[in-house]
DRENVO-947335 format. One record per residue: residue number from 1; residue in three letters; chain; x, y, z of N, C-alpha, C in turn. Coordinates in nm, 2 decimals, padded with zeros to 4 digits. Example, Ala and Ser with C-alpha at 12.3 -4.5 7.8 and 13.67 -1.06 7.14 Angstrom:
// DRENVO-947335
- pos	code	unit	nu	nv	nw	cau	cav	caw	cu	cv	cw
- 1	Ala	A	01.32	-00.57	00.78	01.23	-00.45	00.78	01.32	-00.33	00.78
- 2	Ser	A	01.28	-00.22	00.71	01.37	-00.11	00.71	01.29	00.00	00.79
//
This chain:
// DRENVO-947335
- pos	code	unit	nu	nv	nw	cau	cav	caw	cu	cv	cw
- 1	Unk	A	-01.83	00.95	04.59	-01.89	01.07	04.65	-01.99	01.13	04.55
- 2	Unk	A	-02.11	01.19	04.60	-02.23	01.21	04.51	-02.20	01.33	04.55
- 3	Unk	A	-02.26	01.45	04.42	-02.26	01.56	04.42	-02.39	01.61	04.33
- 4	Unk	A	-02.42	01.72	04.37	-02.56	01.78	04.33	-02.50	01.92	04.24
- 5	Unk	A	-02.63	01.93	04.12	-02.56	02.04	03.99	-02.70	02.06	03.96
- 6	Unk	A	-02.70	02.18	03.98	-02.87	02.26	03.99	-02.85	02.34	03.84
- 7	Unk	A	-02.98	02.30	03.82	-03.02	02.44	03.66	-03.14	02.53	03.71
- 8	Unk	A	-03.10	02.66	03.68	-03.14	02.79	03.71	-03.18	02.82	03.62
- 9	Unk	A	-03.34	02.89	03.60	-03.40	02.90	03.50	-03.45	03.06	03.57
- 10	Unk	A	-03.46	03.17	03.47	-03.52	03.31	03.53	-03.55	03.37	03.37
- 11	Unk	A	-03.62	03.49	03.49	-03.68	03.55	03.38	-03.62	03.70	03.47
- 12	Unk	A	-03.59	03.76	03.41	-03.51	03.91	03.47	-03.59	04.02	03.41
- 13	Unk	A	-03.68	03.99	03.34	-03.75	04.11	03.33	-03.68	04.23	03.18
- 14	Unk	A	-03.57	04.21	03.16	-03.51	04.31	03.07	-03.59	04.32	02.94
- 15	Unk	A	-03.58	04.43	02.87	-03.61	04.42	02.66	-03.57	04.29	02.60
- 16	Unk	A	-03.45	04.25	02.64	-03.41	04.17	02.53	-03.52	04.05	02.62
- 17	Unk	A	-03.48	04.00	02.72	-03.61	03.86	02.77	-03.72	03.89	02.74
- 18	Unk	A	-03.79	04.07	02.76	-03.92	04.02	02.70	-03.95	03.98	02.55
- 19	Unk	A	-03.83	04.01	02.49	-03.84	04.01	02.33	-03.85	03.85	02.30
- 20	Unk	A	-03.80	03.83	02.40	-03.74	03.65	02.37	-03.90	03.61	02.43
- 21	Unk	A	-03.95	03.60	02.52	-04.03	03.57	02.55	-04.15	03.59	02.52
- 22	Unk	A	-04.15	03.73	02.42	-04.27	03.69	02.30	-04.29	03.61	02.23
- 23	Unk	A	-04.19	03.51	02.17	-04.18	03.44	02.04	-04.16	03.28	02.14
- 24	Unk	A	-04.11	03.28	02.28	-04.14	03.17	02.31	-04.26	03.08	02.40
- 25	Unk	A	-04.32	03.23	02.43	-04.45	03.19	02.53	-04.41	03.13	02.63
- 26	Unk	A	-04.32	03.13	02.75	-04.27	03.04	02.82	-04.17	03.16	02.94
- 27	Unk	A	-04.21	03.13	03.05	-04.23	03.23	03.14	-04.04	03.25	03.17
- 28	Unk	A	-03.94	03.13	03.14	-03.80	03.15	03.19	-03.76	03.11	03.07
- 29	Unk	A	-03.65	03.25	03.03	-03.56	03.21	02.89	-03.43	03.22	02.91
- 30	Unk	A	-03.37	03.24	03.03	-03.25	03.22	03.05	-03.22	03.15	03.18
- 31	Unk	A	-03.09	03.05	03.06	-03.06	02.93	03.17	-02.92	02.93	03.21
- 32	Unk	A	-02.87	02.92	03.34	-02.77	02.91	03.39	-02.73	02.74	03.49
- 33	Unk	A	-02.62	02.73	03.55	-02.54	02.57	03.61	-02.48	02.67	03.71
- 34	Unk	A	-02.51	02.60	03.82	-02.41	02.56	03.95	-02.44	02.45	04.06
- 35	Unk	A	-02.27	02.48	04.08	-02.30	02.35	04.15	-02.34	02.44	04.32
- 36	Unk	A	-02.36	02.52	04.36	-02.36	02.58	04.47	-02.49	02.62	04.50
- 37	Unk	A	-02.54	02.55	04.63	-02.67	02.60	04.66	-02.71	02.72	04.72
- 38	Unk	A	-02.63	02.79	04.72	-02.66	02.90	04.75	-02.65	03.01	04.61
- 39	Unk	A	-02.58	02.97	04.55	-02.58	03.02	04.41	-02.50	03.18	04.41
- 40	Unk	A	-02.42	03.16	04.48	-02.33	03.29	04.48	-02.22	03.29	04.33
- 41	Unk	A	-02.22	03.15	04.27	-02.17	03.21	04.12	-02.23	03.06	04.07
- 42	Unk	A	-02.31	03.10	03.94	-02.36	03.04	03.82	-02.30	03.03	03.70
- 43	Unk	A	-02.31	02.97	03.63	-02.21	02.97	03.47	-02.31	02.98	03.36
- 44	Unk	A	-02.30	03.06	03.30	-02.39	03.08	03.14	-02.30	03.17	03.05
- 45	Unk	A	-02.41	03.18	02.99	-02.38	03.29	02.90	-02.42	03.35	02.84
- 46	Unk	A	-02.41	03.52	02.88	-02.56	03.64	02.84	-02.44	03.74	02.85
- 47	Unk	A	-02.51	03.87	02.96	-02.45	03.98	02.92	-02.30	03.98	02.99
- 48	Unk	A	-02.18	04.01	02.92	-02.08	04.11	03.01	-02.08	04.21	03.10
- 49	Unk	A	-02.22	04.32	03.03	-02.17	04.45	03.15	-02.38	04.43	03.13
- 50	Unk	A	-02.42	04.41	03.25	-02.59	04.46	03.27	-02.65	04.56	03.19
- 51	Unk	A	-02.59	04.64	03.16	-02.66	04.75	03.08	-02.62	04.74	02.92
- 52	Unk	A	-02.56	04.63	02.89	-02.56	04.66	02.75	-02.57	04.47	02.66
- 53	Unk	A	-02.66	04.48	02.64	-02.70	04.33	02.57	-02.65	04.29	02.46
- 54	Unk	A	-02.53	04.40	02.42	-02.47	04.35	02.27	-02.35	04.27	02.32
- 55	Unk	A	-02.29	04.31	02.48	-02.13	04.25	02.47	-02.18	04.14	02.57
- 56	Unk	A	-02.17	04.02	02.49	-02.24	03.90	02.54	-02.15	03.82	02.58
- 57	Unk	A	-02.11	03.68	02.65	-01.97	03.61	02.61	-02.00	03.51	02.74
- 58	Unk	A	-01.92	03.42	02.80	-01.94	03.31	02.89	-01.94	03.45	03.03
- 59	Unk	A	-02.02	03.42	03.10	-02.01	03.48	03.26	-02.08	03.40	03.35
- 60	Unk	A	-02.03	03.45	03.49	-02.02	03.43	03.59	-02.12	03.51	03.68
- 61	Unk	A	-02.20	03.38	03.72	-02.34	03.52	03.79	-02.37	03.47	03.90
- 62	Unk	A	-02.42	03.58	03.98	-02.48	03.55	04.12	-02.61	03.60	04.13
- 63	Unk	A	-02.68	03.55	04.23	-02.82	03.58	04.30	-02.76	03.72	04.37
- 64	Unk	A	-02.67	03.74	04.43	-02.66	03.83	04.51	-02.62	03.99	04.42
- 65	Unk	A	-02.60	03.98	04.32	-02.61	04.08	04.25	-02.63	04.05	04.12
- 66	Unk	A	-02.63	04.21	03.98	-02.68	04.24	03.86	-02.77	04.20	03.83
- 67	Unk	A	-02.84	04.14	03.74	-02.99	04.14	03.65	-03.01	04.02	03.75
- 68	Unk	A	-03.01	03.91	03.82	-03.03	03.82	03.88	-03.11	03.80	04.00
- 69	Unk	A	-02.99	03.92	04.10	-03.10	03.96	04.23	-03.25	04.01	04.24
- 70	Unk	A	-03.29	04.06	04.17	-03.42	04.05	04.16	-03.52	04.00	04.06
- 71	Unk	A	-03.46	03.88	04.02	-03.54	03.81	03.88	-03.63	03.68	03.96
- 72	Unk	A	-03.68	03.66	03.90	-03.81	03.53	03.91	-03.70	03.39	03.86
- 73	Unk	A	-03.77	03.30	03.93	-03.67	03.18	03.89	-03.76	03.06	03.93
- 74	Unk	A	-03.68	02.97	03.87	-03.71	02.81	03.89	-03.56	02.73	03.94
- 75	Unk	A	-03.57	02.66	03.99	-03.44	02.59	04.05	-03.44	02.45	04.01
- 76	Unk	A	-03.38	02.34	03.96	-03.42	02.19	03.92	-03.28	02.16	03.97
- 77	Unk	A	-03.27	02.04	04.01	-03.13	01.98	04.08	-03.17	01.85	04.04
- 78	Unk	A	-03.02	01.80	04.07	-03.00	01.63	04.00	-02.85	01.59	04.10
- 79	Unk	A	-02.85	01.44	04.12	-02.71	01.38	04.18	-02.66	01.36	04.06
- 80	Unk	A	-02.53	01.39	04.07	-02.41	01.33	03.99	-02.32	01.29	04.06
- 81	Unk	A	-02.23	01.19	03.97	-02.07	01.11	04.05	-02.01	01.26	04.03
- 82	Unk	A	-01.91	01.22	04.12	-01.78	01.27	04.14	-01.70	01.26	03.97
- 83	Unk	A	-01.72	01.17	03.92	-01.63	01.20	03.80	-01.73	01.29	03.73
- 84	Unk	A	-01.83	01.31	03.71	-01.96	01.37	03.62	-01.91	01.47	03.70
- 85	Unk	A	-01.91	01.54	03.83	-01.88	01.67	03.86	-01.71	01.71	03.79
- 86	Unk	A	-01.62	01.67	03.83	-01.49	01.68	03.75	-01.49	01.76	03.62
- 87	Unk	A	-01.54	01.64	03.53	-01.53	01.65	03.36	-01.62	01.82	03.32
- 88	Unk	A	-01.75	01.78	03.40	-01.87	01.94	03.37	-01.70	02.05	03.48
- 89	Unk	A	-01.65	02.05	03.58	-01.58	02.10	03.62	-01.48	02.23	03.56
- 90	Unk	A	-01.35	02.07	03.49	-01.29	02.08	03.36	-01.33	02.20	03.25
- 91	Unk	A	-01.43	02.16	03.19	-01.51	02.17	03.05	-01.54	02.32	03.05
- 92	Unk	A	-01.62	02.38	03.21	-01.62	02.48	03.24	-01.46	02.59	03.28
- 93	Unk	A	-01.40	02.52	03.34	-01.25	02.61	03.34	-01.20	02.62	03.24
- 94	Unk	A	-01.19	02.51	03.14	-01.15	02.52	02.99	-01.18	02.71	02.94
- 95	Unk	A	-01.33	02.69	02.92	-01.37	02.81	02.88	-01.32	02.92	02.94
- 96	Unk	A	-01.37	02.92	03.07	-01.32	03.05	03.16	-01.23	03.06	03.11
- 97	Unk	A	-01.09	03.00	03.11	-00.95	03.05	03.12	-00.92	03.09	02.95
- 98	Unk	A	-01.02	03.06	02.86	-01.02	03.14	02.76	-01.13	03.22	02.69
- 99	Unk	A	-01.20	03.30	02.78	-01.29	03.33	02.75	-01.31	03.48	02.70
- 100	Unk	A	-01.18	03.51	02.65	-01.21	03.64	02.56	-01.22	03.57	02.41
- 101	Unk	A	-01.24	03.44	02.40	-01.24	03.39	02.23	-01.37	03.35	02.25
- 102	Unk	A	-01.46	03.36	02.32	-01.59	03.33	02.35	-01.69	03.43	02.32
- 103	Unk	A	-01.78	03.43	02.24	-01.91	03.54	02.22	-02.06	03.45	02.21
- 104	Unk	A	-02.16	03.59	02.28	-02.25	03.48	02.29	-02.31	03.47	02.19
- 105	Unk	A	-02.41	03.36	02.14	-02.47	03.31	01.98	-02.59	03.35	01.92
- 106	Unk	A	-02.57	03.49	01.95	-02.70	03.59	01.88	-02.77	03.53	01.77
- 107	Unk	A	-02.68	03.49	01.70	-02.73	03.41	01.56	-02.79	03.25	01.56
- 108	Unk	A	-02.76	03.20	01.68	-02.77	03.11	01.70	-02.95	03.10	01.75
- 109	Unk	A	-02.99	03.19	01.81	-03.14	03.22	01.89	-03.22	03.22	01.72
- 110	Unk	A	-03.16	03.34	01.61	-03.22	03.33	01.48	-03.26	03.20	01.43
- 111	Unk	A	-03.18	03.11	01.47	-03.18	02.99	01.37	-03.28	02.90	01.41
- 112	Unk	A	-03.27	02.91	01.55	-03.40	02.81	01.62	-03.55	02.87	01.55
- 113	Unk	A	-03.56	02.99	01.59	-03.69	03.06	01.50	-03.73	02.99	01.32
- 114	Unk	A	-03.59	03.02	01.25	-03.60	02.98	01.14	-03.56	02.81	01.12
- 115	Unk	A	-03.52	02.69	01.27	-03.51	02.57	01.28	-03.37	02.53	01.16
- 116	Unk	A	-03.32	02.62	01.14	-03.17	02.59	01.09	-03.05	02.57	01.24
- 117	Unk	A	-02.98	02.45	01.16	-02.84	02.45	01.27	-02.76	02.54	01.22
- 118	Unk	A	-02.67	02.62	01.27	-02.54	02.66	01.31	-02.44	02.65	01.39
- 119	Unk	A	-02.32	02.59	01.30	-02.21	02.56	01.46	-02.14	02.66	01.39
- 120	Unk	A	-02.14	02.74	01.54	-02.04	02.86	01.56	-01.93	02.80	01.64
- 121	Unk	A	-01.78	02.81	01.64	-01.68	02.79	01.69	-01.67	02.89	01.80
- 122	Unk	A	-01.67	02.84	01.92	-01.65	03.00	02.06	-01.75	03.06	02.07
- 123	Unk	A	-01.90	02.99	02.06	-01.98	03.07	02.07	-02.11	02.98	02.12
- 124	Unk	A	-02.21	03.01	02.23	-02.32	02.93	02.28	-02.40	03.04	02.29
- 125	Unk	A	-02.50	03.03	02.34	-02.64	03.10	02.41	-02.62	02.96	02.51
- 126	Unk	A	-02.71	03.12	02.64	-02.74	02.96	02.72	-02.77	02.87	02.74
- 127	Unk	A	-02.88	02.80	02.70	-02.92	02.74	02.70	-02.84	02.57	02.62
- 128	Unk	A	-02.78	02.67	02.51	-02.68	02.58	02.48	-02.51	02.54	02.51
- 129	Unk	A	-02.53	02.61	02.61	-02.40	02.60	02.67	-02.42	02.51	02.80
- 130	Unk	A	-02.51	02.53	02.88	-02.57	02.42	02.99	-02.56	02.29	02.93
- 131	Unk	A	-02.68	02.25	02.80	-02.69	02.10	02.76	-02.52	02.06	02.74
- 132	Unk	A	-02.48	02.12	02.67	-02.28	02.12	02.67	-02.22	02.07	02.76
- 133	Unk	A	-02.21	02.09	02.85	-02.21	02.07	02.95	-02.21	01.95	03.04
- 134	Unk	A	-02.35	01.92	03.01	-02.43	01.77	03.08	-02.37	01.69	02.98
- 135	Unk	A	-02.39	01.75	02.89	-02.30	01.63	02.74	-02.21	01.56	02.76
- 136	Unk	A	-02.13	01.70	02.81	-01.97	01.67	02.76	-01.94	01.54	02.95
- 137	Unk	A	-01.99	01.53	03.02	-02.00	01.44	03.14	-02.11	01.34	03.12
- 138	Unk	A	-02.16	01.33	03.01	-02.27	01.24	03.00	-02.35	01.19	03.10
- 139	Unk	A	-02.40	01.34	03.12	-02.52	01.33	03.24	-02.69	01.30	03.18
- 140	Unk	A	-02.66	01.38	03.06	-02.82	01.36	02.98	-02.75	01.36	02.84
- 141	Unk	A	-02.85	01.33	02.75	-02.88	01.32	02.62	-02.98	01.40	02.54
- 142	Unk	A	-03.00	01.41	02.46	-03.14	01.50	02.41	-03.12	01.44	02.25
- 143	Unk	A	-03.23	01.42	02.18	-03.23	01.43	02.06	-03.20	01.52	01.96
- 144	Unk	A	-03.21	01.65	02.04	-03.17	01.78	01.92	-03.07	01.79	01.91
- 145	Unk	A	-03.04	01.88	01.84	-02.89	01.94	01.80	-02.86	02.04	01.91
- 146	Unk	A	-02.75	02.04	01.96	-02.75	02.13	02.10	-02.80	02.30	02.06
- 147	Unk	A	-02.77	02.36	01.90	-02.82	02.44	01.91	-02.95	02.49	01.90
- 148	Unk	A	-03.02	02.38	01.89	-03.14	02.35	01.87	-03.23	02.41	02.06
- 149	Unk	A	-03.12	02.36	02.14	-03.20	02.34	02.24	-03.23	02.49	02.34
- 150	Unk	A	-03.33	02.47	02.39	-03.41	02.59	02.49	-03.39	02.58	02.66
- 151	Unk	A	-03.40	02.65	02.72	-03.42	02.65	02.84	-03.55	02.55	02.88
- 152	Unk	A	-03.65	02.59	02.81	-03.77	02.52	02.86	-03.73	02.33	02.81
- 153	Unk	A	-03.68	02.31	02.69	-03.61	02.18	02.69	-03.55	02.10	02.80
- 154	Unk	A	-03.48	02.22	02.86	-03.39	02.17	02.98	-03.49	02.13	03.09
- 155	Unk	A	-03.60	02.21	03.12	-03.68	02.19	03.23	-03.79	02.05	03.23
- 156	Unk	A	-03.80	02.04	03.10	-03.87	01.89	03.11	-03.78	01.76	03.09
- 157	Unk	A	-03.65	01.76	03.16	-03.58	01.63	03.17	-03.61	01.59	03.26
- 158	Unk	A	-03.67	01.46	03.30	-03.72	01.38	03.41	-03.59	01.38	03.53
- 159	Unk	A	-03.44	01.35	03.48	-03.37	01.34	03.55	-03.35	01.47	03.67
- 160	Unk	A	-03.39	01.58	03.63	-03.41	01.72	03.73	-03.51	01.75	03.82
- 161	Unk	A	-03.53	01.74	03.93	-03.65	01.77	04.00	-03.67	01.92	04.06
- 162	Unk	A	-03.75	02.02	04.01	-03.78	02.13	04.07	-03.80	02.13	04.23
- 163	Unk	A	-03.72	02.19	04.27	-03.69	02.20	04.36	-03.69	02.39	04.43
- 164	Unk	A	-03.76	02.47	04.35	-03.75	02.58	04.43	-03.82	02.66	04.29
- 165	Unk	A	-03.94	02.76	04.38	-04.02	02.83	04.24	-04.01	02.97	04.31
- 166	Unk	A	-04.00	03.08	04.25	-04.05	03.19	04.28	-03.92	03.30	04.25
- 167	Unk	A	-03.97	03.44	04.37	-03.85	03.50	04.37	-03.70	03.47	04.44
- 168	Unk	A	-03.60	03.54	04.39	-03.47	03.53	04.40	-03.45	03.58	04.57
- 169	Unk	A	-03.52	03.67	04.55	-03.55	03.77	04.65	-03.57	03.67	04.80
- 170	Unk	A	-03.67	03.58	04.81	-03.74	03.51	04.90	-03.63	03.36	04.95
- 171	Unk	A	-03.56	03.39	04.84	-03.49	03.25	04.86	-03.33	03.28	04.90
- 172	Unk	A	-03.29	03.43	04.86	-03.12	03.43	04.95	-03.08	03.41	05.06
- 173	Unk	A	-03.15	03.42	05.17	-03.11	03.38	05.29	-03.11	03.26	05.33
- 174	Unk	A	-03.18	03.18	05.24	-03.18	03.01	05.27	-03.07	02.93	05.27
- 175	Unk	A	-03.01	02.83	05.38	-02.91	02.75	05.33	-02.90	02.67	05.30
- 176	Unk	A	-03.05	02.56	05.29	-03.07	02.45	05.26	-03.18	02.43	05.11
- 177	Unk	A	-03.14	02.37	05.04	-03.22	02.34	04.96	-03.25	02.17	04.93
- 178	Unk	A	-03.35	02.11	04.95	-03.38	01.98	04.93	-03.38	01.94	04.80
- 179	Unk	A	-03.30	01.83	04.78	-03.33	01.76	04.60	-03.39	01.65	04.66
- 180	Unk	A	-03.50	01.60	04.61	-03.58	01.49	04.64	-03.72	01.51	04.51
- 181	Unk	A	-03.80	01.38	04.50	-03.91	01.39	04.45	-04.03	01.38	04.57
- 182	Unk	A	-04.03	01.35	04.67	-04.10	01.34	04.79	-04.11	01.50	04.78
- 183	Unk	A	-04.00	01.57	04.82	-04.02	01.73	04.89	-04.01	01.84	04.77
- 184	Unk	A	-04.10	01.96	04.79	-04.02	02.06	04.68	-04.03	02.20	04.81
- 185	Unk	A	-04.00	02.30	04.80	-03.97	02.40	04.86	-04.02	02.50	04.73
- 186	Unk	A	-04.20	02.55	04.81	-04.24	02.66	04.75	-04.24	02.74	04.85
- 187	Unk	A	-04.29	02.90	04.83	-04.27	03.02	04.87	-04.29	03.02	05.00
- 188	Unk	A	-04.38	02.97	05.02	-04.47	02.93	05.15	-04.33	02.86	05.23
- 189	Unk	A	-04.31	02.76	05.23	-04.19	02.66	05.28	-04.11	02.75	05.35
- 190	Unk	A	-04.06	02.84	05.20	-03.95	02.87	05.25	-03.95	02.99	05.36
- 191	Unk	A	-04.00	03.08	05.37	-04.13	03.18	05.47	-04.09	03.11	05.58
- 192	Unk	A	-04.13	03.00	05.59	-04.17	02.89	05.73	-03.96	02.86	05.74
- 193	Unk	A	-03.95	02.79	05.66	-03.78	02.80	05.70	-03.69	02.90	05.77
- 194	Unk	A	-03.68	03.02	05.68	-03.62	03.14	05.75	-03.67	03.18	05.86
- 195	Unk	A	-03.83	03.23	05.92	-03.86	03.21	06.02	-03.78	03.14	06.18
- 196	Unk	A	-03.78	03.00	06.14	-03.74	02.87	06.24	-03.61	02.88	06.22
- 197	Unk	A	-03.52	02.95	06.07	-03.37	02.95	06.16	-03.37	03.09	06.23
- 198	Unk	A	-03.39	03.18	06.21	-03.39	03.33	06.26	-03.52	03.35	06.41
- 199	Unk	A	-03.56	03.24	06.42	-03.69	03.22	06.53	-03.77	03.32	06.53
- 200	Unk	A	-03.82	03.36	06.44	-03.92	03.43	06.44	-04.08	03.40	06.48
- 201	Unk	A	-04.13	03.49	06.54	-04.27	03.43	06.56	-04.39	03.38	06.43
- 202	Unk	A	-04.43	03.29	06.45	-04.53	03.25	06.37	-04.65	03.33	06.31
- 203	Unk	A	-04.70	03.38	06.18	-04.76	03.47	06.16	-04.86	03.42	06.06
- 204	Unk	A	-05.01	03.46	06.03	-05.04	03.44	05.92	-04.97	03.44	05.82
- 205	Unk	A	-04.98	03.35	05.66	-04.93	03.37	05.55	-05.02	03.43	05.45
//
């Protein structure tokens, strides 16, 4: 049985993203995993409570609410086996079910700046907790050091095909999302989709 595991790439607009996003020139700095196309819960790890960027730790996000619902995004999807969904499954409940020993790796964003590794014990940034992830199921490989790795790293693996650009906003009511290299679903598309399920009349774009 084949299963599909999409990476979510956004830009939410907050202090701390634009701060990140000075120093990396690159439009999405935070990366989240699910396996749900509709994306009613994601797995990363950023803030605890939306309003405060210090209490950081593994969470659970959705499109349909906090810093998410209205952020800018990129969508990339890929097939995996049935055992590759499992193990990333696993790996992810592991944490959850201990995820008050979990904090996120503030220190760990320093080090890339200054190109030092740091292994923290119970501790990722997104970006490095995704590649983790794909690791730990041996879906991909990368040559860096996982703490090494970026969101924008994540977006140039051939194995992922962008599959959805734009707002969060344009894209919740959709229930279909295509993984293919033939097809992608831009803004436009999707406009024309929701339309044709909701029958709406045809209008300039």
């Amino acid at each position: 049985m084949e299963r599909k595991v999409y990476l979510v790439f956004t830009d939410t607009g907050t202090l701390f993203t634009r701060m990140i996003k000075c120093y990396t020139k690159k439009p999405y700095n935070h990366a989240s995993l699910s396996f749900d196309p509709r994306f009613s819960e994601l797995y990363s790890f950023g803030r605890r409570r939306p309003k405060n960027p210090f209490s950081g730790g593994f969470v659970k996000e959705s499109i349909h609410t906090g810093l998410l619902k209205q952020a800018k995004c990129a969508i990339y999807c890929c097939t995996i086996t049935e055992s590759q969904f499992q193990k990333m499954n696993h790996f992810i409940h592991q944490i959850d079910s201990q995820k008050e020993l979990y904090r996120y790796n503030l220190l760990g964003l320093f080090a890339i700046a200054l190109n030092k590794e740091i292994n923290r014990e119970y501790a990722f940034f997104c970006s490095q907790f995704v590649f983790t992830v794909l690791k730990e199921a041996h879906v991909i490989e990368l040559s860096k050091h996982p703490s090494h790795v970026t969101p924008h790293d994540l977006q140039q693996i051939p194995l992922f095909q962008l599959v959805y650009q734009g707002d969060f906003a344009d894209y919740k009511n959709a229930s279909d999302i295509v993984c293919s290299k033939e097809r992608r679903i831009n803004r436009t598309d999707l406009i024309r989709l929701l339309r044709k399920k909701l029958r709406m009349p045809t209008l300039p774009l």
